[in-house]
DSSP file (Angstrom, degrees, kcal/mol; ACC not computed):
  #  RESIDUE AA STRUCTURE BP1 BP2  ACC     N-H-->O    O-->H-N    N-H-->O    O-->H-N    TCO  KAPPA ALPHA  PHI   PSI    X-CA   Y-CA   Z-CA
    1    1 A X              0   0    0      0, 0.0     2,-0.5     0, 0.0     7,-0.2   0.000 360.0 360.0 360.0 168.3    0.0    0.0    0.0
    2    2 A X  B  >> -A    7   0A   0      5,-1.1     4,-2.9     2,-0.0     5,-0.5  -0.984 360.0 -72.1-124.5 120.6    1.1    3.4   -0.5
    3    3 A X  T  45S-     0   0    0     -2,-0.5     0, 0.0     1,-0.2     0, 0.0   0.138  92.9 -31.5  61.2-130.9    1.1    5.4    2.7
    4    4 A X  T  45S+     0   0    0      2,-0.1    -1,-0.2     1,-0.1    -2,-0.0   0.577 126.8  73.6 -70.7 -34.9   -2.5    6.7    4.3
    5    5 A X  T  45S-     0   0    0      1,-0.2    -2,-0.2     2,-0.1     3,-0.1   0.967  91.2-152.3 -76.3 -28.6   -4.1    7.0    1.1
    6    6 A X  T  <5 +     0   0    0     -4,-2.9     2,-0.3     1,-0.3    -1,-0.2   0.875  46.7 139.4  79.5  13.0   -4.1    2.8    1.4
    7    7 A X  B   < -A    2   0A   0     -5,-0.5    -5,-1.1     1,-0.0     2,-0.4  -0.715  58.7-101.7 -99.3 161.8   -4.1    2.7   -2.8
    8    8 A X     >  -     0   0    0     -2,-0.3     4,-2.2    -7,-0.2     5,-0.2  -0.546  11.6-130.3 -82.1 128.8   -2.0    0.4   -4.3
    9    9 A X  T  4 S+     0   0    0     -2,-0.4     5,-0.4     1,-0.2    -1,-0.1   0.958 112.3  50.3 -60.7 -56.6    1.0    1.2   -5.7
   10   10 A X  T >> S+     0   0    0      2,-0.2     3,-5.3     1,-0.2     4,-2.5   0.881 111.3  60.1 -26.5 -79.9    0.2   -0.7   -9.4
   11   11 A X  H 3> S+     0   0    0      1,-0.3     4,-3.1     2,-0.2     5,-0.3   0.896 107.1  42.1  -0.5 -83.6   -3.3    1.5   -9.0
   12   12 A X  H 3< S+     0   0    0     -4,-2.2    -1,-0.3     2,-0.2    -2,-0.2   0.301 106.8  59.8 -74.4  23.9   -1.3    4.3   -9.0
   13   13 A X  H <> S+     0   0    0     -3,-5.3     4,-1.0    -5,-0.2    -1,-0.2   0.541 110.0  45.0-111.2 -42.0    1.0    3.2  -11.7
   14   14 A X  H  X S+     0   0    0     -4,-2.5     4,-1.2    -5,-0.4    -2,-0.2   0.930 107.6  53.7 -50.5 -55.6   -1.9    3.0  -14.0
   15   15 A X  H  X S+     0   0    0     -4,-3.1     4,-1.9    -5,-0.2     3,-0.3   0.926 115.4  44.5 -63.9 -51.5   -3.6    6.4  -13.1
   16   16 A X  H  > S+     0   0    0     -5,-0.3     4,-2.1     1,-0.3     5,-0.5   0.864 109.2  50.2 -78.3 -20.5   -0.2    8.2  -13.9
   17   17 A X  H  X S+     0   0    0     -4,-1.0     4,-0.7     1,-0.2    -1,-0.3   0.877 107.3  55.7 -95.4  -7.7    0.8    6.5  -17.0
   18   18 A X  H  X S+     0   0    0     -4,-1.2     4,-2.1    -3,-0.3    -2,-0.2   0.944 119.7  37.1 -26.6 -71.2   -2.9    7.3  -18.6
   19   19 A X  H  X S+     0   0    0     -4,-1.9     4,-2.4     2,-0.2     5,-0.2   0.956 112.2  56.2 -51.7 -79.7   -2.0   10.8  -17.7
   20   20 A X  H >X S+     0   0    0     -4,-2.1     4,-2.4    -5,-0.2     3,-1.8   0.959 113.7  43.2 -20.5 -98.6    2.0   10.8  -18.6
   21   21 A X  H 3X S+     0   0    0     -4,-0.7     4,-0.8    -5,-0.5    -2,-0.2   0.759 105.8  53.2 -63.1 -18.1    1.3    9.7  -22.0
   22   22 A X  H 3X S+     0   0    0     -4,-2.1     4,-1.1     2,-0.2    -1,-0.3   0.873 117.6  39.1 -59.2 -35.8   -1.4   11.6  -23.1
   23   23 A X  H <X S+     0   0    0     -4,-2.4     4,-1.9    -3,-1.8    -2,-0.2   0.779 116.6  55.1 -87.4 -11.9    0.5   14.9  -22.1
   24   24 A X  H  < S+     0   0    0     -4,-2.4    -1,-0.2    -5,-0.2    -2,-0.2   0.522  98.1  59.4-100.6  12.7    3.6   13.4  -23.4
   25   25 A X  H >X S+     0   0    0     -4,-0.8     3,-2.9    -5,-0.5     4,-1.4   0.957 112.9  42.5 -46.7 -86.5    2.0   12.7  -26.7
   26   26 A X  H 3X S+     0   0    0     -4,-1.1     4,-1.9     1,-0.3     5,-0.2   0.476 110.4  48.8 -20.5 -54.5    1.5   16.4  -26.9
   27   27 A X  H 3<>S+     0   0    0     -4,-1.9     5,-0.7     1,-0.3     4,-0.3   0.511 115.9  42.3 -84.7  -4.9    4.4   17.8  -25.8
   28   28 A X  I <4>S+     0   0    0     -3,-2.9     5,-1.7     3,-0.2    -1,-0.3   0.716 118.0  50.8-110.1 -28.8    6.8   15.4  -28.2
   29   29 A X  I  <>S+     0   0    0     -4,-1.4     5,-1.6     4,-0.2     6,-0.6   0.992 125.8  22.1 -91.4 -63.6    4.2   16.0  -31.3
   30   30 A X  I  <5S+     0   0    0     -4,-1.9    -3,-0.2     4,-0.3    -2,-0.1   0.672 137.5  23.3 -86.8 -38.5    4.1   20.0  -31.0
   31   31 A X  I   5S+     0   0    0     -4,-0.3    -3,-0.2    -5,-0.2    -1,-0.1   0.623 128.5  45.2-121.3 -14.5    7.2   21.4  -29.1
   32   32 A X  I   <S-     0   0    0     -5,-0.7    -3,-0.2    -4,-0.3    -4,-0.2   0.891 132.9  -1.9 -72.1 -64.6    9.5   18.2  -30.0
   33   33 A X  I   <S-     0   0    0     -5,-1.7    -3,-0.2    -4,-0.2    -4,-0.2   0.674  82.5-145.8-117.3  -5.5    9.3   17.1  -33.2
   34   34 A X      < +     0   0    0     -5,-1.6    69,-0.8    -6,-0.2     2,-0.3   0.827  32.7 166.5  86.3  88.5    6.9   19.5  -34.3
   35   35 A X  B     -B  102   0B   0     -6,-0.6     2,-0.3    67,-0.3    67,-0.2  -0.690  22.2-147.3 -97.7 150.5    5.2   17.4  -36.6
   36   36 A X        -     0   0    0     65,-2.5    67,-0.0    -2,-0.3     0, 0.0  -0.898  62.2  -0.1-131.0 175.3    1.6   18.5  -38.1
   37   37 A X  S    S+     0   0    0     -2,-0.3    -2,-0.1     1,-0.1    66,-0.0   0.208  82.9 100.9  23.6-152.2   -1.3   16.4  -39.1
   38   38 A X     >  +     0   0    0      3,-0.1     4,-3.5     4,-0.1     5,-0.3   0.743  49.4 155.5  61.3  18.0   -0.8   12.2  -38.6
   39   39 A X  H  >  +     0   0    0      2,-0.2     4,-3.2     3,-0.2     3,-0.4   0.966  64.7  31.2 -25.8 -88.6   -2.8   12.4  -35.5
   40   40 A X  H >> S+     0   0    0      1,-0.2     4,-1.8     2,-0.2     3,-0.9   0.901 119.9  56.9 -55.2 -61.0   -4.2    9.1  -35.1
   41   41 A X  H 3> S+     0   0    0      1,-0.3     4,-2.0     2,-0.2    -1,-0.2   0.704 113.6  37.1 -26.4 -48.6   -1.1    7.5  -36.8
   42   42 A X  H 3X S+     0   0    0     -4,-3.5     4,-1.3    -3,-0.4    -1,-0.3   0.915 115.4  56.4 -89.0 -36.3    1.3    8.9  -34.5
   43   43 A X  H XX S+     0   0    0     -4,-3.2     4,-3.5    -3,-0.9     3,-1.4   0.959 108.2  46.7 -30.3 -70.6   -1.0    8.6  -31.5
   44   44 A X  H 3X S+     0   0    0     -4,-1.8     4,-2.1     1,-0.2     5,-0.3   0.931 111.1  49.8 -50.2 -64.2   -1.3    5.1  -32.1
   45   45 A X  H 3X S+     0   0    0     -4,-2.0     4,-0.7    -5,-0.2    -1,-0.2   0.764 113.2  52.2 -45.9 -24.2    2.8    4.5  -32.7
   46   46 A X  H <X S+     0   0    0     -3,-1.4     4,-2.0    -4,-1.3     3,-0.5   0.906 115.4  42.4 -86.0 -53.0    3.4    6.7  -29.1
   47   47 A X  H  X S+     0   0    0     -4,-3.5     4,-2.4    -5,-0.3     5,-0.3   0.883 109.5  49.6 -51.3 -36.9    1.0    4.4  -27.4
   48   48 A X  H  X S+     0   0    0     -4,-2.1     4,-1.1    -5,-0.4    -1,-0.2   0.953 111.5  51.8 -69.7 -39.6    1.9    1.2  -28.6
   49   49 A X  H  X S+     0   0    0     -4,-0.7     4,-1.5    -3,-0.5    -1,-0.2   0.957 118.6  41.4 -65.1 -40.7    5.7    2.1  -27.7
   50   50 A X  H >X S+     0   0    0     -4,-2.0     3,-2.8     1,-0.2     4,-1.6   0.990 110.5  50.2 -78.1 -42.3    4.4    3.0  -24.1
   51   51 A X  H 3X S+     0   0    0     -4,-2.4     4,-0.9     1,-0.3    -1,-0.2   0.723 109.1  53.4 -53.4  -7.5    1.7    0.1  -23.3
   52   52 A X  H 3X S+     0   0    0     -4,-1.1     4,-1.2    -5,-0.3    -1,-0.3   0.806 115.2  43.7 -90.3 -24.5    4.5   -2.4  -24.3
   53   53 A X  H <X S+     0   0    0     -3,-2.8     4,-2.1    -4,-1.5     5,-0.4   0.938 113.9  52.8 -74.4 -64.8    6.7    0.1  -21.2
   54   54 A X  H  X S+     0   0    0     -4,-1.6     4,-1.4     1,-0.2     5,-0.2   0.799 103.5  53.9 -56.3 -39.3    3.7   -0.2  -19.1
   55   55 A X  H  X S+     0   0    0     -4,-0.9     4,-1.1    -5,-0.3    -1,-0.2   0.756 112.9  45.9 -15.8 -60.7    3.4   -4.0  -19.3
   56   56 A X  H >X S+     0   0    0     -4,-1.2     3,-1.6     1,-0.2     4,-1.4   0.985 101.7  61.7 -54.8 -66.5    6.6   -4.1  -18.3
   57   57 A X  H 3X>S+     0   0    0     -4,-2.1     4,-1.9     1,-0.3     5,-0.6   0.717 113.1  37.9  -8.0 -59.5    6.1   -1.8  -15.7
   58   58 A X  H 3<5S+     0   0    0     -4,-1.4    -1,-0.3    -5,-0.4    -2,-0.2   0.779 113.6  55.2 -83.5 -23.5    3.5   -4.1  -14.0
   59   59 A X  H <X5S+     0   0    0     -3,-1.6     4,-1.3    -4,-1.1    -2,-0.3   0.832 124.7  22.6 -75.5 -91.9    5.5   -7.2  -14.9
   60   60 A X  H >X5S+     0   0    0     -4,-1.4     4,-2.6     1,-0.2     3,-0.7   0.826 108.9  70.1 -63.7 -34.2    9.1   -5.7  -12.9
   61   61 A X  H 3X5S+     0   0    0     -4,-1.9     4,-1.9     1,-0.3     5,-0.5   0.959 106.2  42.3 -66.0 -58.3    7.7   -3.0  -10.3
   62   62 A X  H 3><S+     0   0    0     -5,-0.6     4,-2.7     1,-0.2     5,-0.5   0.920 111.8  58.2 -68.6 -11.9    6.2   -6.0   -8.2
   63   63 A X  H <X>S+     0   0    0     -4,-1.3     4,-1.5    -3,-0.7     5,-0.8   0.940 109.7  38.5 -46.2 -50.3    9.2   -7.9   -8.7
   64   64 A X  H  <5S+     0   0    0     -4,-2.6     6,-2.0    -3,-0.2    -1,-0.2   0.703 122.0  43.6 -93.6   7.2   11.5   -5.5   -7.2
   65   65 A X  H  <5S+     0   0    0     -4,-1.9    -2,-0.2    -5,-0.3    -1,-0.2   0.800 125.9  28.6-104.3 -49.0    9.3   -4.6   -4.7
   66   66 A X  H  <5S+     0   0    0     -4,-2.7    -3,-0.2    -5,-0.5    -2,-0.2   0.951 130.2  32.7 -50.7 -52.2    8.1   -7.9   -3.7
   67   67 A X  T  <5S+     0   0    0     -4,-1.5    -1,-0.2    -5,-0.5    -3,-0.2   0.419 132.9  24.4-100.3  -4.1   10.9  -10.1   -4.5
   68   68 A X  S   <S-     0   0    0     -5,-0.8    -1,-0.2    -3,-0.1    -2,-0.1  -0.210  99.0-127.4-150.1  17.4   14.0   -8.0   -4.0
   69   69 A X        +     0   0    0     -6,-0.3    -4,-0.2     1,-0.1    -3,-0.1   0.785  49.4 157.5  22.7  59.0   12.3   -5.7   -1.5
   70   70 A X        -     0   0    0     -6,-2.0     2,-0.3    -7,-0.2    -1,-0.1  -0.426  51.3-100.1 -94.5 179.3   13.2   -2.7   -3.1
   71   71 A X     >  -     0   0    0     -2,-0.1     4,-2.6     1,-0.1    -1,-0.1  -0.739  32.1-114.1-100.7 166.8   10.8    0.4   -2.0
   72   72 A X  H  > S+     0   0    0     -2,-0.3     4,-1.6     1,-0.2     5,-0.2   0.845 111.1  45.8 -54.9 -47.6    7.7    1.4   -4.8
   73   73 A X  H  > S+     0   0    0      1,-0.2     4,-2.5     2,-0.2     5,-0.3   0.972 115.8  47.1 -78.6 -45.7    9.1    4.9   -5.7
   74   74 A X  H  > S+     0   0    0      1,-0.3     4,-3.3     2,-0.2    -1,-0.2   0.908 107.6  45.6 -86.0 -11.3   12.3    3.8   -6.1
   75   75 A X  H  X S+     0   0    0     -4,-2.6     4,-1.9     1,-0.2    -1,-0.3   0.692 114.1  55.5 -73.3 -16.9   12.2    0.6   -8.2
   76   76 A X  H  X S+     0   0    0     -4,-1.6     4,-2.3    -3,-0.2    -1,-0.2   0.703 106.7  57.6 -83.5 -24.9    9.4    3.0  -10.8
   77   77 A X  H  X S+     0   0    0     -4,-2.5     4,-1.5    -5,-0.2    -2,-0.2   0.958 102.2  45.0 -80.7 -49.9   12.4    5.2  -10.8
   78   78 A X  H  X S+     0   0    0     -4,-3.3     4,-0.8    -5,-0.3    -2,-0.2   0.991 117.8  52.7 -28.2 -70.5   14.7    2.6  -12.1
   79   79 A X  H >X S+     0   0    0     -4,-1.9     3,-1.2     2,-0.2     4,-0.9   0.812 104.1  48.6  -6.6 -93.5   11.9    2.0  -14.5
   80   80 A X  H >X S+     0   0    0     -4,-2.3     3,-1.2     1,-0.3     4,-0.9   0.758 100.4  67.6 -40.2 -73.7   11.4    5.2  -15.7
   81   81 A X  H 3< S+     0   0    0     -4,-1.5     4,-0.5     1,-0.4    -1,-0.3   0.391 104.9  44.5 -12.8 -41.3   15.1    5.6  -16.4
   82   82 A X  H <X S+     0   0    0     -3,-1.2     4,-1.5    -4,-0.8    -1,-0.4   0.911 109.8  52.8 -90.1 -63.3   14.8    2.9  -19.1
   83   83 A X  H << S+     0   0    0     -3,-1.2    -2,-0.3    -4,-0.9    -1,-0.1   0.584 111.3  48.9 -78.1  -2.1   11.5    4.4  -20.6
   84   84 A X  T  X S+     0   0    0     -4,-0.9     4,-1.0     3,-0.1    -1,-0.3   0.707 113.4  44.4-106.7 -45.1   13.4    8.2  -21.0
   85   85 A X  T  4 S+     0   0    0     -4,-0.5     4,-0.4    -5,-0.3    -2,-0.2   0.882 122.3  38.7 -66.0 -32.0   16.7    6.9  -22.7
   86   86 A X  T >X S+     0   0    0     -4,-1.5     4,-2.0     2,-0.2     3,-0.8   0.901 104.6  68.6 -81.4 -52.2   14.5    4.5  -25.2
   87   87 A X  H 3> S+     0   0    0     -5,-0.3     4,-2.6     1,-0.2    -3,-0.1   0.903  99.8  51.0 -29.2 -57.3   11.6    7.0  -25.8
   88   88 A X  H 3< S+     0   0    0     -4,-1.0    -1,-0.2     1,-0.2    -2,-0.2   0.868 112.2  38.6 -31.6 -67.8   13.9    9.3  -27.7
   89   89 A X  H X> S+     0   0    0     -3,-0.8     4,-2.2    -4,-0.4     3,-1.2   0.805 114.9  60.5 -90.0 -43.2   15.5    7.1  -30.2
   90   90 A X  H 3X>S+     0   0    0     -4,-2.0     4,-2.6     1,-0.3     5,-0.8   0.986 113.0  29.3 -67.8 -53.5   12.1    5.3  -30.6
   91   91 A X  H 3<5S+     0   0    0     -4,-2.6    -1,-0.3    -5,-0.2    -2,-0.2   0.096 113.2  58.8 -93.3  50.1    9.9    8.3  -31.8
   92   92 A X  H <45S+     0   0    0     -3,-1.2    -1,-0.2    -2,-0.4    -2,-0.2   0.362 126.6  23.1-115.7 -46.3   12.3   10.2  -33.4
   93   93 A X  H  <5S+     0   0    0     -4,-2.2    -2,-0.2    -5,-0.1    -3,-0.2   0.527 139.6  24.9 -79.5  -5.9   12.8    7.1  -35.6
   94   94 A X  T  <5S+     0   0    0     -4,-2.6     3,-0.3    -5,-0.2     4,-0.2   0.651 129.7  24.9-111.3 -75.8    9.3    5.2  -35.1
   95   95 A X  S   <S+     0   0    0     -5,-0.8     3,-0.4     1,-0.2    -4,-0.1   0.927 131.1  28.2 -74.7 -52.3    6.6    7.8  -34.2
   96   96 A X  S    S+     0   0    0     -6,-0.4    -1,-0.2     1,-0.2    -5,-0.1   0.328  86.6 123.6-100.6  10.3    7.5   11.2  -35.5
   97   97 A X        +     0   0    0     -3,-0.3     2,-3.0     1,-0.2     3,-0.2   0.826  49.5  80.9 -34.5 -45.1    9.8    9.8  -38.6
   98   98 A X    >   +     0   0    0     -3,-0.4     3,-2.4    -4,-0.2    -1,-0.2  -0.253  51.2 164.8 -64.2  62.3    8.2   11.4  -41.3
   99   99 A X  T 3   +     0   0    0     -2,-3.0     2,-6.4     1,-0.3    -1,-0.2   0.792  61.7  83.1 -74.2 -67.5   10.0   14.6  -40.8
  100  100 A X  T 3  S+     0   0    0      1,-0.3    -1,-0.3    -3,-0.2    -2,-0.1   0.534  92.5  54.6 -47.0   0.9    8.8   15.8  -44.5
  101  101 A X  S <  S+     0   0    0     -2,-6.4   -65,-2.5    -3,-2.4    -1,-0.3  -0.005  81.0 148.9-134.5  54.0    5.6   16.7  -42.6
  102  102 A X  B >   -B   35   0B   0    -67,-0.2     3,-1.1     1,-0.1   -67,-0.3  -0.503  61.5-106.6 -78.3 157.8    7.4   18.8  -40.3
  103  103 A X  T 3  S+     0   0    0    -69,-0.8    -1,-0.1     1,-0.3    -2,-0.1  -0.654 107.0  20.1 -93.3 141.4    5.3   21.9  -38.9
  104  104 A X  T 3  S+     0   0    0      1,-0.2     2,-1.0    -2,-0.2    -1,-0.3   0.651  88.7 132.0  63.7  16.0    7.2   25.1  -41.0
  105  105 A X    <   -     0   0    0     -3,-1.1    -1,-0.2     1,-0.1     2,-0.0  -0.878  47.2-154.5-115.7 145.5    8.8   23.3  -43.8
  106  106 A X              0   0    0     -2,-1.0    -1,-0.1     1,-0.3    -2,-0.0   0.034 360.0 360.0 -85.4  21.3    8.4   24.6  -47.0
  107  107 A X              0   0    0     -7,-0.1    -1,-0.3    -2,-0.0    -6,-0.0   0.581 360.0 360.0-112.0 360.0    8.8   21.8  -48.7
């Protein structure tokens, strides 16, 4: 359990990474890679990259908190760590590839 609030840490792994990837869709489509139109496409390619990360996520976080008795925050921090180094290289090369429909090129 997680503190007083008495929710479950997994609970609260879910809630955030709903949250997390929807605002980091945005912020990687529009101030990253600046991409325009390819909504759903590229939607679909950010998600897919994270819900295979979130999977995991639920797969190792009770491992290393159950089985190696690490604590909640810091074994998602481990996590995370992996899913920030990969993210890059995957949607600059997966999601947001298509730079020829970059927002401002004139071509």
């Amino acid at each position: 359990m997680l503190g007083s609030l008495r929710i479950h840490y997994v609970f609260v792994l879910m809630a955030s990474q709903v949250f997390c990837v929807t605002a980091a869709f945005s912020m990687y489509k529009f101030f990253v890679f600046k991409t325009a139109g390819n909504y759903l496409r590229e939607f679909m390619k950010f998600t897919s990259f994270y819900l295979v990360y979130f999977l995991s996520s639920v797969a190792l976080l009770p491992l290393l908190v159950e089985l190696f008795g690490m604590h909640p925050l810091l074994s998602q921090l481990l996590i995370s760590v992996g899913i920030i180094i990969s993210s890059f290289f995957w949607h600059s090369r997966i999601t947001f590839a298509h730079l020829k429909n970059r927002v401002g090129d004139n071509h």
